[in-house]
C-alpha positions as CSV (number, residue, x, y, z in Angstrom):
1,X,26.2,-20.4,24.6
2,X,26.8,-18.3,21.3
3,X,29.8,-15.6,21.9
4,X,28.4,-14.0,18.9
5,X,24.9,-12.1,19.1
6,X,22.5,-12.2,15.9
7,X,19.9,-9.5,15.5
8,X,16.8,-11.1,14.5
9,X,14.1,-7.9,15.6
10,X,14.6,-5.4,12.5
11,X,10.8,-4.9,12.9
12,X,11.0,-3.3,16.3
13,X,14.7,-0.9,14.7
14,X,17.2,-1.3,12.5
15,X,21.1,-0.4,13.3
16,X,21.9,2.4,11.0
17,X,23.6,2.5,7.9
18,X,27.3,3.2,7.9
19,X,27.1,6.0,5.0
20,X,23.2,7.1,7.4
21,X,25.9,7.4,10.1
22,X,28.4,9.6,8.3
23,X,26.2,11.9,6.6
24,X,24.2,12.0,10.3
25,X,27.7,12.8,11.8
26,X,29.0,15.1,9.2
27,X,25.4,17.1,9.6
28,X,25.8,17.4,13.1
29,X,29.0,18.8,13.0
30,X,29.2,21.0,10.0
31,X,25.6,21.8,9.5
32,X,24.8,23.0,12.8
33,X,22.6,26.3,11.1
34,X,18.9,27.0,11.7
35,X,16.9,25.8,8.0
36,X,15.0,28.9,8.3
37,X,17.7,31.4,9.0
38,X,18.5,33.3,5.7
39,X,22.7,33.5,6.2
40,X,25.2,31.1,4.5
41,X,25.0,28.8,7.6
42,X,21.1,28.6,7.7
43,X,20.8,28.0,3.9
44,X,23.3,25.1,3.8
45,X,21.1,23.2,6.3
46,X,17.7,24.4,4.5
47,X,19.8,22.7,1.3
48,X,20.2,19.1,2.9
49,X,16.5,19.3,4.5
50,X,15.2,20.0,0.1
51,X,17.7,17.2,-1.0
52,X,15.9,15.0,1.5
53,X,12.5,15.8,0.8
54,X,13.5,15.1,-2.9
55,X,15.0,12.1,-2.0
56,X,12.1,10.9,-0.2
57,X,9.8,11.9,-2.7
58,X,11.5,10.2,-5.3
59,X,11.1,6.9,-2.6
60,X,7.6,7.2,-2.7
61,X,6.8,8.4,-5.9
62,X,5.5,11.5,-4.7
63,X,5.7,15.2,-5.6
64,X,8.3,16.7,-2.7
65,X,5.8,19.4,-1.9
66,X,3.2,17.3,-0.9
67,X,6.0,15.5,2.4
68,X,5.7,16.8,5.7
69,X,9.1,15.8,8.2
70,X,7.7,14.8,11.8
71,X,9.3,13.2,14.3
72,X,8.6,9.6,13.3
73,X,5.6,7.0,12.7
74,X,3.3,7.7,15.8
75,X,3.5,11.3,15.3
76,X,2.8,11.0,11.4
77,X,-0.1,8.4,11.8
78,X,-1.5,10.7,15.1
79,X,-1.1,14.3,12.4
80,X,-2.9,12.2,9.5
81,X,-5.7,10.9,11.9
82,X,-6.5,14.5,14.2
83,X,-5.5,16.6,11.1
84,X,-8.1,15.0,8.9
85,X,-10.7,14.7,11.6
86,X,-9.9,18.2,12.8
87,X,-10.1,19.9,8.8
88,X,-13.6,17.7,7.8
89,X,-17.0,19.7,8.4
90,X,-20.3,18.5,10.1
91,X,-21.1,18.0,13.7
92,X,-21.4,14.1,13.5
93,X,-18.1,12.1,12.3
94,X,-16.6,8.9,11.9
95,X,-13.1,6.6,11.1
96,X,-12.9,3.1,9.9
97,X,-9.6,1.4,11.2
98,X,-9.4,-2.2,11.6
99,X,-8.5,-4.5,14.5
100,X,-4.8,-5.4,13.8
101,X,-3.4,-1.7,13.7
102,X,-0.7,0.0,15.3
103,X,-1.2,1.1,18.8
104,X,-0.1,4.7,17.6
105,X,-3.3,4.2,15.3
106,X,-5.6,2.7,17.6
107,X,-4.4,4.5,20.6
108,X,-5.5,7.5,18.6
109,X,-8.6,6.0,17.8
110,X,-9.5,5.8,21.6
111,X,-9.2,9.0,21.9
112,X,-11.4,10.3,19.0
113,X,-14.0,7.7,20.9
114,X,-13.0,9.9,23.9
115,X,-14.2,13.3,22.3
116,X,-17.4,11.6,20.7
117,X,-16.3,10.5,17.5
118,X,-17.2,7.2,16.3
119,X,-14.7,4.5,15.7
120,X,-15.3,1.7,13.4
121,X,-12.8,-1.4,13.6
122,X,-12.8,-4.0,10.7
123,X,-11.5,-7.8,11.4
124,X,-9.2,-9.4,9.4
125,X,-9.4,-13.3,8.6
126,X,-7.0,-16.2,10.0
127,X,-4.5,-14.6,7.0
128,X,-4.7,-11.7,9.0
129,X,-5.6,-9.6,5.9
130,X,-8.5,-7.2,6.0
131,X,-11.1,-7.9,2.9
132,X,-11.8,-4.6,1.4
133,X,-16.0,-5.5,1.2
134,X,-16.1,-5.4,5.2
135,X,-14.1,-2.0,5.0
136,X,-16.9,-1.0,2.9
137,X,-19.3,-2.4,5.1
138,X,-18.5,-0.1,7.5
139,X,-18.0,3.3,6.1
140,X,-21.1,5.7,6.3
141,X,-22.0,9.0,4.9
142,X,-20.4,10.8,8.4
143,X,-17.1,8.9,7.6
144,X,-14.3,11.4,7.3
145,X,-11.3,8.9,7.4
146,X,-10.3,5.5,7.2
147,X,-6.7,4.6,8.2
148,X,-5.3,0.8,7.2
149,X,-1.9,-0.2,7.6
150,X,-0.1,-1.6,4.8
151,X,1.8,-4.3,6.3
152,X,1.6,-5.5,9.6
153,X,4.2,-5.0,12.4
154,X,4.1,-8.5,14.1
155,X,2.8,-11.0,11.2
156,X,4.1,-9.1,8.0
157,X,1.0,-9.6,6.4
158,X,0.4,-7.3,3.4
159,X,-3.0,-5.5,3.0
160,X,-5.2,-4.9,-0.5
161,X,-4.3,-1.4,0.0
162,X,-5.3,-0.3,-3.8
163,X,-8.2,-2.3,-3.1
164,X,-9.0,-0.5,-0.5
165,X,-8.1,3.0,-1.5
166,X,-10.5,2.2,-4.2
167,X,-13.4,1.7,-1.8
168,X,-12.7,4.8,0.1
169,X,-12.7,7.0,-2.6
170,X,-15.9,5.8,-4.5
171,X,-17.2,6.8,-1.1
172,X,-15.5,9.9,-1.1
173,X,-13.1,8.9,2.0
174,X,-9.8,9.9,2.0
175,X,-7.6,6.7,3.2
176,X,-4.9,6.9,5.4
177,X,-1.8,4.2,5.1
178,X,0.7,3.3,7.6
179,X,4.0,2.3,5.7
180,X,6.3,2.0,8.6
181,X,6.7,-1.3,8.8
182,X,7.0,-1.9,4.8
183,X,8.8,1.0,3.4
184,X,12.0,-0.6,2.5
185,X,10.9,-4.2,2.6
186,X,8.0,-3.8,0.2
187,X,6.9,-2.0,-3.0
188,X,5.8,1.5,-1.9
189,X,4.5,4.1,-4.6
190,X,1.7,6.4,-3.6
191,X,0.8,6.6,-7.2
192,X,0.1,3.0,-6.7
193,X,-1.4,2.4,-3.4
194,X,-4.0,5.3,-3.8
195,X,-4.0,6.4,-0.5
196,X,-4.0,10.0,0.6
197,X,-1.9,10.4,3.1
198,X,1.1,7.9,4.1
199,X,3.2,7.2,6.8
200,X,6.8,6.4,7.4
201,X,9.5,6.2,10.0
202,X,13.4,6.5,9.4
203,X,14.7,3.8,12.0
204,X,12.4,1.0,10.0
205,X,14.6,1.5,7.5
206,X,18.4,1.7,8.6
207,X,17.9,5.6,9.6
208,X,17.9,7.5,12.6
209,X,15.7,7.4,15.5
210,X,13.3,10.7,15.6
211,X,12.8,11.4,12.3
212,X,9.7,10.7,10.5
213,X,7.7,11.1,7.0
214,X,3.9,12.1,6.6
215,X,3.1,12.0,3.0
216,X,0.1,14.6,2.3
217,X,-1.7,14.3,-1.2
218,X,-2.5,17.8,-2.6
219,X,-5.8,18.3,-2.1
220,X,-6.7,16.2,1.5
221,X,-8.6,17.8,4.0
222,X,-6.0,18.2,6.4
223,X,-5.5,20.8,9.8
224,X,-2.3,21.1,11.5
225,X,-2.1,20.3,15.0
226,X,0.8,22.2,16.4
227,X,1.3,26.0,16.5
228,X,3.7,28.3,16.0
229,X,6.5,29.0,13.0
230,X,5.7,28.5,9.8
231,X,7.6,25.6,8.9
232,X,6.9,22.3,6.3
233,X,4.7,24.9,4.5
234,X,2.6,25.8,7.4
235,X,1.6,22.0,8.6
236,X,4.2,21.2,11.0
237,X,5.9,24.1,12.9
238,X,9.0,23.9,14.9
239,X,12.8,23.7,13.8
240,X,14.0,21.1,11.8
241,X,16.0,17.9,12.4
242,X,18.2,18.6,10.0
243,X,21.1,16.1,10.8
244,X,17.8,13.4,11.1
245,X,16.2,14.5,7.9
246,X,19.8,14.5,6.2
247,X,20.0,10.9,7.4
248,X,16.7,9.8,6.1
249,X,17.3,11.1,2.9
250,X,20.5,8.6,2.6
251,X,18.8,5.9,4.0
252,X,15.6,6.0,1.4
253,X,18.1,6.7,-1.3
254,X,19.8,3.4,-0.6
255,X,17.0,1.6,0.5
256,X,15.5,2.4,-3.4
257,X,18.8,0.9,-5.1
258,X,18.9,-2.3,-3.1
259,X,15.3,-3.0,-1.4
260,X,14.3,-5.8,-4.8
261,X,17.3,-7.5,-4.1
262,X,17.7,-7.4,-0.6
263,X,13.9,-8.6,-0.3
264,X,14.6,-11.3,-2.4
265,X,17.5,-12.0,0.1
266,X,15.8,-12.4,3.2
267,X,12.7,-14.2,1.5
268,X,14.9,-16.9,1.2
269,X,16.3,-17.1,4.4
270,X,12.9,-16.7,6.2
271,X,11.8,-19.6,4.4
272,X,14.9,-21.8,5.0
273,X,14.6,-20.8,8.9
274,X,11.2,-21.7,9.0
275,X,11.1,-24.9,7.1
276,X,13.8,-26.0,9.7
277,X,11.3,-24.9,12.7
278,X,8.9,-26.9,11.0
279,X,11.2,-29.8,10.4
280,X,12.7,-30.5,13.8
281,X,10.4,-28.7,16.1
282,X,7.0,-30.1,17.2
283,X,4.1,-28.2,17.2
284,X,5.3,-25.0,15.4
285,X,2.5,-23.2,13.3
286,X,4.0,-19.9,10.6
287,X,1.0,-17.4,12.0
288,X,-0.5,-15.6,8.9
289,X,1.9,-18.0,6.8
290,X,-0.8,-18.4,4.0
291,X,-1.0,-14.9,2.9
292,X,1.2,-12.1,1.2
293,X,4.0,-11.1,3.9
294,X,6.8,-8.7,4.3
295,X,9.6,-10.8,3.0
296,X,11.8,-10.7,6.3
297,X,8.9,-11.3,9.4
298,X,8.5,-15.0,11.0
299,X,5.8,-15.0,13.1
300,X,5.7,-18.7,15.1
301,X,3.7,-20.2,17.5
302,X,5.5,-23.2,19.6
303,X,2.7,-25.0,21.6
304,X,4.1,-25.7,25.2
305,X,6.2,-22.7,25.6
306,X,5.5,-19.2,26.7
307,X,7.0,-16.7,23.8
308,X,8.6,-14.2,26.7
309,X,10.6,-17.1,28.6
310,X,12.0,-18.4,24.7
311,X,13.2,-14.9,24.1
312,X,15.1,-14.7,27.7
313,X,16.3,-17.8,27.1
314,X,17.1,-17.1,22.8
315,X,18.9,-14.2,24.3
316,X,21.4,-15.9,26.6
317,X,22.3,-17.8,23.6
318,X,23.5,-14.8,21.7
319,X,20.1,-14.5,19.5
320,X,17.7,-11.3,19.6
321,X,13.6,-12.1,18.8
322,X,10.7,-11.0,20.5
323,X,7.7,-11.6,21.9
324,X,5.7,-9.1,19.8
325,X,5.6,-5.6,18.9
326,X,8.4,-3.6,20.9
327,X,6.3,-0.6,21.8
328,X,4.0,-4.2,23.5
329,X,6.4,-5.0,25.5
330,X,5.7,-5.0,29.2
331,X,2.4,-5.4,28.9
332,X,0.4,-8.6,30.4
333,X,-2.2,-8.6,27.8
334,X,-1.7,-10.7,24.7
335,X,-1.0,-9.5,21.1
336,X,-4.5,-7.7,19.6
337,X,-3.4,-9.0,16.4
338,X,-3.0,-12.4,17.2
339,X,-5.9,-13.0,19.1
340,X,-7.6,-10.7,15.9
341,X,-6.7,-13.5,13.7
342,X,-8.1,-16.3,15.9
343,X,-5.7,-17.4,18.9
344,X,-6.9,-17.4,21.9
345,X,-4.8,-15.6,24.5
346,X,-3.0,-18.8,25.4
347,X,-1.8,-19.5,22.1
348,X,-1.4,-16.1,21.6
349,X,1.4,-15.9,24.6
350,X,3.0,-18.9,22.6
351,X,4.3,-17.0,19.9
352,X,7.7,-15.1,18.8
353,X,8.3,-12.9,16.2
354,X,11.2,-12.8,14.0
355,X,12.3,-10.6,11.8
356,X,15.3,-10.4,9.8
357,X,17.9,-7.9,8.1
358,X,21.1,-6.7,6.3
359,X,23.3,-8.5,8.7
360,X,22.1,-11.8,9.0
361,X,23.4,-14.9,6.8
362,X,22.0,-18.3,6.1
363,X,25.3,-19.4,9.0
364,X,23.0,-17.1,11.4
365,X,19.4,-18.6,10.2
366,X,21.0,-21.8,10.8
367,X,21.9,-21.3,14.3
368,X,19.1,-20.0,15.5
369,X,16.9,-22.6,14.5
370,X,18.9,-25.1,16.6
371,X,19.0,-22.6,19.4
372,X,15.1,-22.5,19.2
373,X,14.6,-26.1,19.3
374,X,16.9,-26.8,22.0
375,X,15.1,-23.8,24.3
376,X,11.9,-25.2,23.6
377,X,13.6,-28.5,24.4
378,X,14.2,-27.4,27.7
379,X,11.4,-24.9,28.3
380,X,9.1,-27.9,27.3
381,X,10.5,-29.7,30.7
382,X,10.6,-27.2,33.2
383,X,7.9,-24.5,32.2
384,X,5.2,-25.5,29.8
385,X,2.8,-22.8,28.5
386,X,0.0,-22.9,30.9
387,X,-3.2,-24.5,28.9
388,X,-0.8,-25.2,25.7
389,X,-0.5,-28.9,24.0
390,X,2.0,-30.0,22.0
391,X,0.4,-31.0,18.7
392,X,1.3,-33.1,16.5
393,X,3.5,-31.8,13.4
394,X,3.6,-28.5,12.3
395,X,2.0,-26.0,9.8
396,X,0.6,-22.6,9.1
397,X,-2.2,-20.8,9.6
């Protein structure tokens, strides 16, 4: 058994950033003042929340006006979502999402179902990659929003989001993009993309937990859901986090300076790790391996194991992976995005997720790859996957 753990889940958090945790430290404890109070004390900490906002905007390629601080991704994709539905006029309304979103997207979508809104939800192919001409399939002349994420949390698959955008606005739909998962491991310009309004999250990307972006393009119909002060001009009321926002702004200003060649980085040690799964393990398939993926996210499927007991048993060994999305975990039901590109639920429950960062080495990729195939090894013997069959060789689908 490893002494030494190995952090392979960077999808669900990342650890922060030494210089994110001094500049979150120093903030706490020197910049304790209210950003709206007009003193020395208050203006300091209304100067570190601007330098963030330009920080950020600079990330995204944004004007700084136009970035709204929340409290992280669920509470910028639920503000984008009810904000836009909330600002758009007529009686009868309607969003387009798709079927491999975040639960703090579709979650939200329930709800809009709940109040009598109607819900479209576009599939994606085996890829897991939605095709922009079923988005515009399903958008109608009620539709107020569409909301697609750009890459996805458990498969890293990348969506046509310019594509898309393009759609949406020859139909006059503004188009909502959840960035969480790729800010930092993937391109992200909103001059670019085309989308109107954008989310982020600061602990995706080596930042604090509880501090969030929601990217606003001038213009959007948009209605704030929250009442009371008049803060993030007038869209999100309530003090600021100023030691959070401080923190983000570091981490987005690093993440800018070393994202290319960090992607680059892990690329290659996702590959090596999963050519060795596929090498010395039988019956591994790379889920959504064919198309365009975050650089550092594995997503495997191991016929004759259950992906929950692997991860217990990856764990022991000194090795963190999971079993899906984080914010999943708990639940009995498979992954909705992995039976939405094609695996039934047993094959769905055979699947791990990996997903790697700054600290890990090829030494690390290395060792986990033998861990894996002497779990499965041993899993294979004492507690098959109920309904799973070891096939023969491996590959991707």
């Amino acid at each position: 058994m490893s002494r030494t753990r190995a952090y392979f889940d960077h999808n669900a958090t990342t650890p922060l950033r030494a210089e994110v945790l001094e500049g979150l430290r120093a903030a706490l404890e020197e910049t304790y003042g209210n950003a709206s109070s007009i003193h020395r004390d208050g203006q300091r900490a209304r100067q570190l929340v601007e330098e963030a906002r330009r920080k950020v905007a600079v990330f995204l390629n944004a004007d700084p006006r136009e970035i709204v601080f929340t409290s992280g991704g669920t509470e910028s994709d639920n503000t984008a979502i009810f904000g836009v539905v909330a600002a758009s006029e007529g009686s009868r309304k309607h969003v387009v999402t798709t079927t491999i979103e975040h639960p703090a997207v579709l979650n939200a979508c329930e709800r809009l179902e709940q109040l009598g809104i109607d819900v479209s939800y576009v599939p994606v192919d085996a890829s897991g990659v939605v095709n922009p001409a079923d988005l515009e399939a399903a958008l109608r002349p009620e539709t107020v929003l569409a909301s697609v994420m750009h890459a996805n949390n458990e498969t890293g698959a990348l969506q046509p989001i310019p594509e898309i955008a393009s759609v949406c606005h020859r139909a006059g739909v503004p188009l909502h993009v959840d960035a969480v998962q790729s800010c930092g491991k993937a391109r992200v310009d909103c001059g670019t993309l085309g989308a109107d309004m954008l989310s982020l999250s600061a602990h995706k990307l080596y930042g604090p937990k509880g501090v969030g972006v929601l990217w606003i393009r001038k213009g959007t119909p948009f209605a704030k859901l929250l009442y009371g002060g008049h803060h993030e001009r007038d869209r999100r009321p309530g003090t600021e986090n100023v030691p959070g926002i401080h923190a983000l702004g570091i981490a987005v200003s690093r993440c800018q300076v070393e994202w290319e060649a960090e992607a680059e980085r892990l690329r290659k040690l996702r590959d090596h790790l999963e050519s060795l799964l596929l090498s010395h393990v039988e019956g591994v398939s790379v889920n959504a391996g064919g198309s365009t993926r975050l650089p550092n996210t594995s997503n495997v499927r191991i016929d004759g194991v259950e992906g929950e007991p692997l991860v217990i048993a990856l764990d022991l060994r000194g090795f963190a992976v999971s079993s899906g999305a984080a914010c999943s975990s708990g639940s009995v039901e498979p992954s909705h995005v992995l039976t939405a590109i094609g695996l039934s639920r047993e094959q769905a429950r055979s699947c791990i997720r990996i997903s790697l960062g700054m600290s890990n080495t090829r030494e690390q990729v290395e060792a986990l790859a033998g861990a894996i195939e002497d779990s499965v090894g041993h899993l294979r013997r004492i507690a098959p996957a109920a309904g799973s069959r070891v096939s023969a060789g491996g590959g991707s689908q």
